[in-house]
KOLNUGU-255546 format. One record per residue: chain; residue number from 1; x, y, z of N, C-alpha, C in turn; residue in three letters. Coordinates in steps of 0.05 Angstrom, whole numbers, plus 5000, padded with zeros to 4 digits. Example, Ala and Ser with C-alpha at 12.3 -4.5 7.8 and 13.67 -1.06 7.14 Angstrom:
  cadena  num   n.x   n.y   n.z  ca.x  ca.y  ca.z   c.x   c.y   c.z  residuo
       A    1  5264  4886  5156  5246  4910  5156  5264  4934  5156      Ala
       A    2  5257  4955  5142  5273  4979  5143  5258  5001  5157      Ser
//
This chain:
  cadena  num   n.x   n.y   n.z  ca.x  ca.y  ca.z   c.x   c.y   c.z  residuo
       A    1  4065  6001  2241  4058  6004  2213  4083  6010  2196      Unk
       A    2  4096  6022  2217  4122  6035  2188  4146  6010  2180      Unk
       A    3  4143  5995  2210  4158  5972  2199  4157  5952  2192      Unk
       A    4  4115  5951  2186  4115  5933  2158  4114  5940  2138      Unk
       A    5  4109  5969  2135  4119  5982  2103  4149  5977  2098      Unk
       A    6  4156  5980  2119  4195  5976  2118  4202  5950  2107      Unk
       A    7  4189  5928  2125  4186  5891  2112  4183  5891  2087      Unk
       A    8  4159  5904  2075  4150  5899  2054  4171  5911  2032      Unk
       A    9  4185  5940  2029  4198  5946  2015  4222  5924  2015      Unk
       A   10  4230  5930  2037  4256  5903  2035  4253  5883  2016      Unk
       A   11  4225  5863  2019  4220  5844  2008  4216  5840  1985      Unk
       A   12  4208  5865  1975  4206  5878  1942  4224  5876  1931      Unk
       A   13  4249  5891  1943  4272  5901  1938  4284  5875  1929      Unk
       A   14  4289  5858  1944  4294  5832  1947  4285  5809  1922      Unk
       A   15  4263  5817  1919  4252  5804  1895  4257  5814  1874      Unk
       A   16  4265  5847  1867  4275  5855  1842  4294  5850  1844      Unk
       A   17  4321  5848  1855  4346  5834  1847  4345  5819  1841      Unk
       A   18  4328  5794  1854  4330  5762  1842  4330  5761  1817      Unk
       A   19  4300  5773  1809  4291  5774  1785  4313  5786  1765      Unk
       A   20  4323  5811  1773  4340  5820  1755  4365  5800  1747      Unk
       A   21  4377  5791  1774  4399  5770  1772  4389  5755  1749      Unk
       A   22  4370  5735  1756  4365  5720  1734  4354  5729  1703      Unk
       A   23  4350  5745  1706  4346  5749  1670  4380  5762  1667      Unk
       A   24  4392  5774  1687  4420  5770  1668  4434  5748  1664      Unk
       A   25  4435  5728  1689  4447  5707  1684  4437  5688  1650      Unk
       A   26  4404  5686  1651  4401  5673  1627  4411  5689  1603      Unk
       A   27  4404  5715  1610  4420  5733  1577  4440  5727  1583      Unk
       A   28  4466  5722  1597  4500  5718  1588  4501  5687  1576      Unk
       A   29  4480  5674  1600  4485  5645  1590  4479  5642  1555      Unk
       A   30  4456  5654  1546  4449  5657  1519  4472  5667  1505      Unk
       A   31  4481  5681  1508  4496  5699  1492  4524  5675  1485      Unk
       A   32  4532  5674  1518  4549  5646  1508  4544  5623  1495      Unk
       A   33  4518  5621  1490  4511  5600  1474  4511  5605  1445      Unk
       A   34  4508  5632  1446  4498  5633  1409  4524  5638  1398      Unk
       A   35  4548  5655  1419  4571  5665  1408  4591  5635  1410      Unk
       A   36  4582  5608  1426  4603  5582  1415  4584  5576  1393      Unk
       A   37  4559  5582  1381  4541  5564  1356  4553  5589  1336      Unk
       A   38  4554  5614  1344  4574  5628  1324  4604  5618  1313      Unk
       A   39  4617  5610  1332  4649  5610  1330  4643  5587  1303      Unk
       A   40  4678  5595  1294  4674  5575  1270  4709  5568  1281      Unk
       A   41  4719  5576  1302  4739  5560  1315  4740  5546  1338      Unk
       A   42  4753  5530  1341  4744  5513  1365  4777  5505  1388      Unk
       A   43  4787  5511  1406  4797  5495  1421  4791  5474  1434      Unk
       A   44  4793  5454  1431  4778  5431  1455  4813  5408  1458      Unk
       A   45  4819  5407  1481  4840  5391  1491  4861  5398  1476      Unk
       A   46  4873  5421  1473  4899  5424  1464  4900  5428  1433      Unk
       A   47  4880  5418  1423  4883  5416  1388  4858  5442  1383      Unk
       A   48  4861  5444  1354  4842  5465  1337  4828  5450  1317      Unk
       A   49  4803  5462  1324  4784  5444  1304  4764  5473  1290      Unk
       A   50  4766  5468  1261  4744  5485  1253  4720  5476  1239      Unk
       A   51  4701  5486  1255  4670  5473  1256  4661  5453  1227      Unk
       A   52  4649  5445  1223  4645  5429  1189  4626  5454  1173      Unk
       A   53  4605  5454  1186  4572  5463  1167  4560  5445  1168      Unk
       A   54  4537  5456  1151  4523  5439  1143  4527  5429  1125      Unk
       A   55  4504  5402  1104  4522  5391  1085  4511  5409  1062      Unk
       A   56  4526  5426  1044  4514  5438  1011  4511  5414  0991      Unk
       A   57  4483  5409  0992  4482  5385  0977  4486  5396  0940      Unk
       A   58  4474  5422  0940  4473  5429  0915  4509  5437  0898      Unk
       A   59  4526  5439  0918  4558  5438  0919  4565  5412  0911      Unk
       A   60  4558  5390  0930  4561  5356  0927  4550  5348  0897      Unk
       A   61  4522  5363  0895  4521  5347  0864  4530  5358  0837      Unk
       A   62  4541  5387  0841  4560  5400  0824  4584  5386  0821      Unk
       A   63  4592  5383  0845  4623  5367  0848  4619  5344  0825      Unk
       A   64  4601  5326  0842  4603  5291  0821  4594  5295  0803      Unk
       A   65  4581  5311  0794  4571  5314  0769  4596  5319  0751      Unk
       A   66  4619  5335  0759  4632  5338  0740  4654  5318  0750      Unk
       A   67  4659  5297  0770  4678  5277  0768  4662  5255  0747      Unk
       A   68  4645  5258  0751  4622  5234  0744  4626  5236  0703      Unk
       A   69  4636  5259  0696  4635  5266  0658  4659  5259  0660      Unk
       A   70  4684  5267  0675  4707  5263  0673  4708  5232  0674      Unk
       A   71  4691  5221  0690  4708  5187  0692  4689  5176  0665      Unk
       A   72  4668  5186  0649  4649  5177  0628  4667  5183  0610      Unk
       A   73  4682  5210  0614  4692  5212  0578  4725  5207  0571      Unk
       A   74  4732  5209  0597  4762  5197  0586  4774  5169  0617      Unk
       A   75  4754  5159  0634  4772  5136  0645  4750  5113  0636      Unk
       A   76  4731  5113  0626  4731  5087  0606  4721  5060  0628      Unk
       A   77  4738  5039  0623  4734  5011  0637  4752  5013  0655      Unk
       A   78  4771  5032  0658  4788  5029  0684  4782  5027  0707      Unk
       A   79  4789  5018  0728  4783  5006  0753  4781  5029  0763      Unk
       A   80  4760  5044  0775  4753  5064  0789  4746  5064  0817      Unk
       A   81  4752  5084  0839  4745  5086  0871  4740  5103  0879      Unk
       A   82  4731  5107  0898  4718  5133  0908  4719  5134  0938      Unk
       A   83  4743  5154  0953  4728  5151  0977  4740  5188  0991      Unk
       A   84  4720  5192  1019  4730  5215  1023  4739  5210  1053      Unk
       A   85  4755  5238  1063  4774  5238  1085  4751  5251  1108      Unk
       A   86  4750  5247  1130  4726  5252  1147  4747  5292  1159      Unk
       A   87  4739  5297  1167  4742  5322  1175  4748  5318  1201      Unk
       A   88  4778  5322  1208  4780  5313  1239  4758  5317  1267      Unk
       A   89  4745  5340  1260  4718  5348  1273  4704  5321  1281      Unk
       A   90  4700  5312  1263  4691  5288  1259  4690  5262  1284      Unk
       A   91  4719  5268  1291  4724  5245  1310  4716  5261  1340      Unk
       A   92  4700  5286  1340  4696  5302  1359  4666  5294  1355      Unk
       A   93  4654  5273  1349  4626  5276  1345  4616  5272  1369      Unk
       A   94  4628  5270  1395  4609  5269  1413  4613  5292  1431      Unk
       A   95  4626  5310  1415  4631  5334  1432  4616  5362  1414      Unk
       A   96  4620  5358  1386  4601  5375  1364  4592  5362  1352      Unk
       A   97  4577  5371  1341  4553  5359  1313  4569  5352  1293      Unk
       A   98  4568  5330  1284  4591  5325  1250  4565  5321  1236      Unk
       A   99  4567  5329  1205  4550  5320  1181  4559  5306  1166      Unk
       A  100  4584  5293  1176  4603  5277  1158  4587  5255  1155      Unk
       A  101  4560  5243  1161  4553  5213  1154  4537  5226  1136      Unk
       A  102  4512  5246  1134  4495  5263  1102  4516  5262  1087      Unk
       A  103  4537  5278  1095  4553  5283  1065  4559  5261  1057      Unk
       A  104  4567  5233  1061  4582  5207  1050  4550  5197  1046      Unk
       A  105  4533  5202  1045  4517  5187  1040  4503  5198  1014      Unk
       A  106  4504  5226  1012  4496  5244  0993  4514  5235  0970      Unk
       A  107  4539  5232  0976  4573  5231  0954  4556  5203  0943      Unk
       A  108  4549  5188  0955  4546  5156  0940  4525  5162  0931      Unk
       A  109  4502  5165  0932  4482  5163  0908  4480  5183  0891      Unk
       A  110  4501  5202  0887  4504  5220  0868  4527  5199  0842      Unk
       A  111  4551  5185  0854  4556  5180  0840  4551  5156  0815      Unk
       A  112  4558  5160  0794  4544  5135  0773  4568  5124  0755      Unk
       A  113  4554  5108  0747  4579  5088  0734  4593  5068  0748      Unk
       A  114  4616  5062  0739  4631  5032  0751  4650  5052  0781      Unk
       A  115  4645  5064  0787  4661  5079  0812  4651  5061  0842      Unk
       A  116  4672  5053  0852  4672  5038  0878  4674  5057  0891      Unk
       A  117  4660  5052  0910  4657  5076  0940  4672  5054  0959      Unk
       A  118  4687  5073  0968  4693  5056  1001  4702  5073  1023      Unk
       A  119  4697  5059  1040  4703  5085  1072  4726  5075  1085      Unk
       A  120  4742  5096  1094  4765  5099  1109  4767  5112  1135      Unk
       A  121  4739  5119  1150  4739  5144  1165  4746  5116  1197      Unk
       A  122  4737  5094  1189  4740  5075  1212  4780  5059  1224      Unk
       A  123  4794  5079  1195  4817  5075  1202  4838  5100  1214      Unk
       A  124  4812  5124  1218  4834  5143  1223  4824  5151  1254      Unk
       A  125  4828  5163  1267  4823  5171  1295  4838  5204  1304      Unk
       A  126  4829  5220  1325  4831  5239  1328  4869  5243  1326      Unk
       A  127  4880  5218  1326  4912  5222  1341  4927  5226  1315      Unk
       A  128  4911  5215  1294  4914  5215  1264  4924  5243  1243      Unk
       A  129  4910  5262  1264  4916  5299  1250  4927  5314  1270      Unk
       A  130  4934  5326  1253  4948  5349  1270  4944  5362  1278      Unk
       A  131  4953  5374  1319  4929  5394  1338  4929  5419  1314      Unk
       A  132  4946  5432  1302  4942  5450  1296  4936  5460  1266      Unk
       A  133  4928  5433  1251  4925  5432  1221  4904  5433  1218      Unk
       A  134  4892  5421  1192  4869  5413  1175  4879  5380  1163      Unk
       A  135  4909  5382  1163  4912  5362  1156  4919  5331  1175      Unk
       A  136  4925  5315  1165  4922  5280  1178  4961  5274  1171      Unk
       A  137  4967  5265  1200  5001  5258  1191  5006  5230  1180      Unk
       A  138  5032  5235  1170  5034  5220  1143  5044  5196  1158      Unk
       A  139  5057  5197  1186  5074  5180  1198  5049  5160  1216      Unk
       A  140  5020  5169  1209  5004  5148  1225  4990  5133  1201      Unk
       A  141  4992  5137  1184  4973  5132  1167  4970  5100  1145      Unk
       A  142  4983  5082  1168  4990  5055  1160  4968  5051  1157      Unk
       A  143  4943  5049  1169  4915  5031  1173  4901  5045  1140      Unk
       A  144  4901  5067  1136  4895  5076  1115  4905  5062  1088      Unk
       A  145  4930  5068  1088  4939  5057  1066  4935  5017  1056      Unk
       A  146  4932  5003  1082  4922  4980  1088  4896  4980  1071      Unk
       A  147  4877  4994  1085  4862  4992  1067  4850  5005  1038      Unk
       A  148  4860  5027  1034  4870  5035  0997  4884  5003  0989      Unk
       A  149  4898  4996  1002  4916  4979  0984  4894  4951  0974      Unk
       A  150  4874  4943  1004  4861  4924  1000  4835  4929  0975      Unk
       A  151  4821  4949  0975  4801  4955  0963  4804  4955  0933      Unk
       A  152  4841  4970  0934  4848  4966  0906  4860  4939  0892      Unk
       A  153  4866  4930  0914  4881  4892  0907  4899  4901  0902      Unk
       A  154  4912  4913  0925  4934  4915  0905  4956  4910  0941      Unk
       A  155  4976  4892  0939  4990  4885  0958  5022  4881  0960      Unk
       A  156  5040  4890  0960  5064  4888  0955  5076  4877  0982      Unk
       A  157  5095  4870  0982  5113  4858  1007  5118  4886  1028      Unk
       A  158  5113  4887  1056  5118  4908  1072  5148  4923  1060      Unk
       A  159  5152  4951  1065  5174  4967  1058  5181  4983  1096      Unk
       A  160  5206  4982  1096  5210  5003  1118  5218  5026  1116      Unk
       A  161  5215  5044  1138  5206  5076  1132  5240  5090  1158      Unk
       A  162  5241  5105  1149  5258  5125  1170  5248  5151  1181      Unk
       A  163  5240  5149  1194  5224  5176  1209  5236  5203  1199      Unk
       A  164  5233  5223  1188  5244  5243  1189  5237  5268  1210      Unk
       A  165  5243  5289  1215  5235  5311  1237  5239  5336  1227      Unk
       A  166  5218  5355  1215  5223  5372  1204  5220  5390  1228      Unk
       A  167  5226  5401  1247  5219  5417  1275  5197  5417  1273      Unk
       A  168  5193  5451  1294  5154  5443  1300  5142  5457  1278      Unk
       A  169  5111  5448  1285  5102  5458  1257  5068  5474  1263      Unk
       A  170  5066  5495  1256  5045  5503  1265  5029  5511  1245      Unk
       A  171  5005  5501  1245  4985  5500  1209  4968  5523  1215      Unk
       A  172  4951  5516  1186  4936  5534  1185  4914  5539  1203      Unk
       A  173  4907  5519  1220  4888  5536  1238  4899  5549  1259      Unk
       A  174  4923  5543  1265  4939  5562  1289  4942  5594  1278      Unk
       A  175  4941  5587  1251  4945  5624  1241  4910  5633  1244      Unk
       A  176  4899  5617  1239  4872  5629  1244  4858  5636  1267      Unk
       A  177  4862  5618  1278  4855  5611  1317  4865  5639  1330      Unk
       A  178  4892  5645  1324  4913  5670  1331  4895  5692  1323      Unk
       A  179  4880  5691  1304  4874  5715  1303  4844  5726  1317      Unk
       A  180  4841  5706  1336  4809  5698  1351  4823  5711  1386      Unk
       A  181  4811  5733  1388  4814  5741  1425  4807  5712  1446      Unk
       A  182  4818  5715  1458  4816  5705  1488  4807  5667  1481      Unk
       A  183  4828  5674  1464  4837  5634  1454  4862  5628  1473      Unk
       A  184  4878  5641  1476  4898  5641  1497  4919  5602  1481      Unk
       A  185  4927  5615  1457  4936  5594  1451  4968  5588  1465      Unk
       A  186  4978  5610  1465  5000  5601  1473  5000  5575  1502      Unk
       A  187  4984  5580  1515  4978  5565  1540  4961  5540  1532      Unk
       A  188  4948  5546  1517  4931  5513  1509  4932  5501  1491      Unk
       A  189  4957  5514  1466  4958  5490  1449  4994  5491  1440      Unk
       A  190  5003  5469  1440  5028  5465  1431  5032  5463  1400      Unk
       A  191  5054  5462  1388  5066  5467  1363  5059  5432  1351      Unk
       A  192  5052  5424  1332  5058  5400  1324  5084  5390  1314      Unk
       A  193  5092  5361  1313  5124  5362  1305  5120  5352  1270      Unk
       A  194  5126  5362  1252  5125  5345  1228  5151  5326  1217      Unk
       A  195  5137  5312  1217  5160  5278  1214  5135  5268  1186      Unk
       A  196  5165  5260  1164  5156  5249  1140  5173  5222  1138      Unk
       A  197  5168  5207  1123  5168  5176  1126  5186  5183  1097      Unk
       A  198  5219  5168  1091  5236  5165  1064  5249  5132  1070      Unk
       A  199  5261  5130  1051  5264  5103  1050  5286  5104  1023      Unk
       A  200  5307  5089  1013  5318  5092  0984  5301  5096  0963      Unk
       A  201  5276  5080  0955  5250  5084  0945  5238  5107  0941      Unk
       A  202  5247  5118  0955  5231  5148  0955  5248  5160  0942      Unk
       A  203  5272  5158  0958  5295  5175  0942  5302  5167  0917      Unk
       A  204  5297  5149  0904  5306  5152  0881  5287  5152  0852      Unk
       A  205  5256  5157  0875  5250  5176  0853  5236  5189  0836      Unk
       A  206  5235  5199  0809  5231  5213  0799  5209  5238  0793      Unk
       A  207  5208  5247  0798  5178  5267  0805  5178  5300  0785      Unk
       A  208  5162  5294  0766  5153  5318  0748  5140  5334  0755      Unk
       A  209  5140  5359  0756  5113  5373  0771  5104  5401  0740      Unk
       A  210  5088  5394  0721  5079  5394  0697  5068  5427  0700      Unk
       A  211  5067  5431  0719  5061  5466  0728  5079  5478  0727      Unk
       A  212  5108  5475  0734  5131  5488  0729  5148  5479  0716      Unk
       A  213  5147  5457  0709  5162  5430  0688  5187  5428  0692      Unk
       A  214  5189  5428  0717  5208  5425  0732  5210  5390  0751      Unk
       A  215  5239  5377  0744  5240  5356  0757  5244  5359  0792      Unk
       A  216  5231  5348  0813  5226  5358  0843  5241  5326  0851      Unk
       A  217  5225  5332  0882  5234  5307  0893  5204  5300  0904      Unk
       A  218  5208  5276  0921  5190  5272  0941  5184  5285  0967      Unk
       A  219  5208  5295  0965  5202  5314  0998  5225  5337  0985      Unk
       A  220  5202  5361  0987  5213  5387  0977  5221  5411  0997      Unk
       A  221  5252  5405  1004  5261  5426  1026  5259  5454  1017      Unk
       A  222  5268  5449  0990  5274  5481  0981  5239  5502  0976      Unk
       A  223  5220  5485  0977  5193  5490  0979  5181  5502  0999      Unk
       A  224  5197  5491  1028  5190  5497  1048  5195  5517  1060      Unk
       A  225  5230  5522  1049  5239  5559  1059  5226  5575  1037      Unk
       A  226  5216  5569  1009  5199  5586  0996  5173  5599  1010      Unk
       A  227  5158  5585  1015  5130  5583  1032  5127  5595  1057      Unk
       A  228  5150  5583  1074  5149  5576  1105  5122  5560  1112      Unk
       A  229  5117  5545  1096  5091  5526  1103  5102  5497  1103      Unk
       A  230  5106  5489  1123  5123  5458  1130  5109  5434  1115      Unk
       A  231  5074  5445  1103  5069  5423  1098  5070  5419  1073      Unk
       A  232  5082  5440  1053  5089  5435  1027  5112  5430  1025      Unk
       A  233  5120  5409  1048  5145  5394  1041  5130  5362  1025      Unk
       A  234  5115  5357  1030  5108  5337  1009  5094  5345  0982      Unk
       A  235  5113  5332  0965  5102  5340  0936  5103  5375  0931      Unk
       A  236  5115  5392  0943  5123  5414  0929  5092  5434  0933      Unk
       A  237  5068  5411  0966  5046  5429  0958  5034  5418  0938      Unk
       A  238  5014  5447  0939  4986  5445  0920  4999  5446  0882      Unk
       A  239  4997  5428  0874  5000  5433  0847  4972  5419  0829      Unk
       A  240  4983  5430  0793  4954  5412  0786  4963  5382  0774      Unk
       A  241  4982  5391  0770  4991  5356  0765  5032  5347  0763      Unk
       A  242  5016  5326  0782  5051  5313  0788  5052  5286  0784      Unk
       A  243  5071  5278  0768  5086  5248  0760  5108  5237  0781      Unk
       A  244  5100  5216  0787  5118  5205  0807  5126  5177  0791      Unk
       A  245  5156  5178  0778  5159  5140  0771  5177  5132  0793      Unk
       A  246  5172  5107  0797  5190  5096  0813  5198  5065  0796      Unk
       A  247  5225  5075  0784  5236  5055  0765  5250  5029  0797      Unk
       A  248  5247  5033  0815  5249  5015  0828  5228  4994  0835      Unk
       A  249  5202  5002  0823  5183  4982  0831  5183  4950  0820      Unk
       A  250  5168  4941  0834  5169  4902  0832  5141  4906  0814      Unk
       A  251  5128  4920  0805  5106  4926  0787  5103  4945  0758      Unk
       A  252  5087  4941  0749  5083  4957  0721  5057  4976  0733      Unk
       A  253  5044  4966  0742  5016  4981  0751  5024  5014  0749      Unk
       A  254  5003  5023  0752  5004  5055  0742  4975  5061  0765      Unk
       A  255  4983  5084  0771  4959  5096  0787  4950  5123  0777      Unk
       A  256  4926  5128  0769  4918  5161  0774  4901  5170  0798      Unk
       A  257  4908  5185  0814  4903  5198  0840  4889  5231  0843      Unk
       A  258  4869  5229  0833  4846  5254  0835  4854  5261  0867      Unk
       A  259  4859  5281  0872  4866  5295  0891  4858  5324  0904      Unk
       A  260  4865  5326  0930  4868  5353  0939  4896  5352  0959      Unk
       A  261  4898  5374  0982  4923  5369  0997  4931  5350  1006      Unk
       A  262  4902  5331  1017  4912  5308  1038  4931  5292  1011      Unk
       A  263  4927  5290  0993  4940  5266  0967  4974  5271  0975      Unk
       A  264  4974  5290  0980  5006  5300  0980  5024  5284  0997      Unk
       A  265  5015  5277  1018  5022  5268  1043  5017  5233  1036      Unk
       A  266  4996  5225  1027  4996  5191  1023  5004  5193  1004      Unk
       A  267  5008  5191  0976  5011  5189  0953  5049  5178  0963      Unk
       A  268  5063  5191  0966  5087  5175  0971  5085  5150  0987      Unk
       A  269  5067  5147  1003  5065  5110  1007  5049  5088  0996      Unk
       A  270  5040  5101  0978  5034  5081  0952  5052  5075  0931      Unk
       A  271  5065  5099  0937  5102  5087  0918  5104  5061  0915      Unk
       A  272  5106  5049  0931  5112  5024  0932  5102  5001  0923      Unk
       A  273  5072  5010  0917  5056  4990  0901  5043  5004  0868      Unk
       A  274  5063  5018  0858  5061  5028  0835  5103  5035  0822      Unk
       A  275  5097  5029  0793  5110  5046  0773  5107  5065  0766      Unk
       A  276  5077  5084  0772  5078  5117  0767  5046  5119  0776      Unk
       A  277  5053  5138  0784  5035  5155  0792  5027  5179  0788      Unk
       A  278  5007  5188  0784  4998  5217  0764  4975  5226  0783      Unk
       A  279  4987  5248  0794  4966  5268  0820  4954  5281  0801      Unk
       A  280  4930  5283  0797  4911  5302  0789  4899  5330  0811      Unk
       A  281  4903  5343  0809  4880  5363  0827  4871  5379  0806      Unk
       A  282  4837  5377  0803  4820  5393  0784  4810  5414  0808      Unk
       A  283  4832  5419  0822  4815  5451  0838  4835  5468  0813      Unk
       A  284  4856  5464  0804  4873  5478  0799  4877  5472  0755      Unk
       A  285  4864  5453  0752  4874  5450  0721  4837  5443  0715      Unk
       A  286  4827  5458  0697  4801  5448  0687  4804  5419  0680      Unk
       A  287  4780  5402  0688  4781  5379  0684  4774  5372  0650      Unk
       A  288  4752  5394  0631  4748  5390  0612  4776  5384  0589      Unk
       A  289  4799  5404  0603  4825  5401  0583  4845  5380  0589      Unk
       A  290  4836  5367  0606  4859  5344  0616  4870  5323  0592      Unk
       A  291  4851  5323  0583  4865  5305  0546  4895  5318  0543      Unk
       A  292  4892  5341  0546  4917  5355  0534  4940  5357  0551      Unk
       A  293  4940  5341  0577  4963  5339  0590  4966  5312  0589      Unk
       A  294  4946  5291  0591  4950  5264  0606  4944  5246  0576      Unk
       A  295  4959  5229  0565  4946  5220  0547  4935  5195  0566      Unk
       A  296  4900  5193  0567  4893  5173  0575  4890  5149  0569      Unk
       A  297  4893  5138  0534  4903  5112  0528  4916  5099  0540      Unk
       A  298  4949  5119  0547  4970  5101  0559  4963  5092  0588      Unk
       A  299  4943  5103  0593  4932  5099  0622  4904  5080  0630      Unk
       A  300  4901  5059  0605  4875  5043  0605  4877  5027  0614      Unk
       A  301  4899  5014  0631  4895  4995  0652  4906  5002  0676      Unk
       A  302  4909  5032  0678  4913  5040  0711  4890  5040  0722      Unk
       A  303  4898  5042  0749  4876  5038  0772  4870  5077  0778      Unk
       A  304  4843  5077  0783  4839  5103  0792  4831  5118  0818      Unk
       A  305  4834  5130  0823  4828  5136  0858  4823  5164  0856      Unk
       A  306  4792  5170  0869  4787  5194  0873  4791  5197  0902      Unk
       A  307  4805  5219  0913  4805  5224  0939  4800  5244  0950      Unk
       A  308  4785  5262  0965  4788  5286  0977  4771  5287  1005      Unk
       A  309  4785  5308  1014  4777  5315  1043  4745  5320  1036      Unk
       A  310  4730  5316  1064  4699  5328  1059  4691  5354  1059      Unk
       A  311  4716  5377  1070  4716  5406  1063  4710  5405  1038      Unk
       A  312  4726  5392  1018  4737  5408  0991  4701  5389  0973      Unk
       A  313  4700  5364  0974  4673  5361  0960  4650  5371  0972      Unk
       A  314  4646  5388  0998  4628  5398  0994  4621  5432  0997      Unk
       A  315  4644  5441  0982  4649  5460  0986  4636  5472  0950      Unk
       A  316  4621  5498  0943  4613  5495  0920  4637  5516  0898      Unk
       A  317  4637  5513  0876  4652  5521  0861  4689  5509  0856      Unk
       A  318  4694  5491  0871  4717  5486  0887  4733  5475  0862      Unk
       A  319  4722  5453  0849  4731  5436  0817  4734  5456  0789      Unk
       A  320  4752  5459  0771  4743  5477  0751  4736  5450  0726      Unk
//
């Protein structure tokens, strides 16, 4: 008798560990699940990716709503475009959830008027940004500009480029990532190298930056030991509006370029198929006062280009 009371305890015993094992194993497994659907940082293969969201549609129709008065009350009959930058996440869609196809689909039937939509997300690919940015390098970005150039008709004879190498360069999600425990970056992600594309063209020229009214360059060294941010070596950074002429062009054409950061970085290889160019960013200059910087008459047969990343249009309050 006592040593099937003995069997039986054993066998009890036996069955409450199991049981216990497994409800802890499912609670850690849970926990790990809710704390990666928490993270809003991501390591996957050496690069940093930070999560998208969902899409704020009520952000999206604030946004066009007010590109949508701006292109009604002062760009007129000018040749208008519209396209946005996919969120490197994006090219991770079979590893996370992207909302990057809602949001481009939301952006087009919000907008109205003569504005051409077109997509670019089929010319960029994960090798396109940088492991440790937000941003897309300027030295891949031939297929892109291929097609800006096609959509806009606009085609000039090939130009060649000289690589430049600004050392390594570590963005803003490396400062963020860094500040996340047991990311163990030093071991899993490397420095990116920043290399900008110059040419005589570039260098010679001219670039206003209407915020400090100060004449710059195309590639701003002295910006960069200001900052220590490598990537406001193009265009001097975030500004609200910058003039680029290039009295060397084989054209008269004129461009205006609605912008955010990524503009900084392409906008010098459209040099080449323009006489000036005028960066707008309405994160930083109300769009209602723009009369009073840009006279838009002189600008009734430029071509227009709205551009921004899918952070910044669907982000709410972001345009003033």
């Amino acid at each position: 008798m006592k040593k099937i009371i003995r069997v039986i305890v054993i066998v009890l015993f036996i069955i409450t560990v199991s049981v216990f094992l497994v409800i802890m194993i499912n609670k850690d497994t849970n926990e790990k699940v809710e704390d990666k659907k928490d993270e809003k940082i991501y390591v996957e293969n050496g690069a940093i990716y930070e999560k998208t969201g969902e899409v704020n549609i009520g952000a999206i129709e604030n946004n066009i709503g007010k590109i949508n008065r701006l292109c009604e009350e002062h760009l007129g009959n000018m040749n208008i475009y519209f396209s946005i930058i996919p969120d490197k996440e994006y090219y991770l869609k079979d590893v996370l959830e992207t909302e990057f196809d809602n949001l481009e689909n939301a952006v087009k039937s919000k907008i109205t008027g003569n504005v051409k939509y077109f997509s670019i997300e089929d010319t960029l690919s994960l090798d396109n940004f940088y492991k440790t940015d937000m941003h897309w390098k300027q030295e891949d970005l031939g297929k892109t500009v291929e097609k800006i150039e096609e959509e806009l008709e606009i085609k000039n004879e090939e130009v060649s480029y000289e690589e430049q190498t600004l050392e390594e360069f570590y963005g803003t999600y490396y400062k963020e990532a860094s500040k996340i425990e047991n990311l163990n970056l030093e071991n899993s992600v490397k420095p990116d190298e920043m290399i900008y594309l110059s040419n005589e063209e570039l260098e010679n020229c001219k670039v206003y930056n209407t915020e400090t009214q100060k004449d710059e360059k195309i590639y701003n060294l002295d910006r960069v030991d200001e900052t220590k941010n490598k990537y406001d070596l193009f265009l001097s950074g975030a500004t609200a509006l910058t003039t680029i002429i290039n009295e060397d062009a084989k054209t008269d054409k004129k461009l205006i370029l609605f912008r955010d950061s990524f503009g900084s970085s392409i906008a010098p290889l459209l040099v080449k198929d323009y006489k000036e160019i005028v960066l707008v960013d309405i994160r930083y200059i109300n769009s209602t006062i723009l009369e009073n910087y840009i006279d838009f008459e002189k600008y009734e047969d430029a071509d227009v280009l709205f551009l921004y990343s899918s952070r910044v249009i669907n982000q709410s309050g972001i345009f003033r």
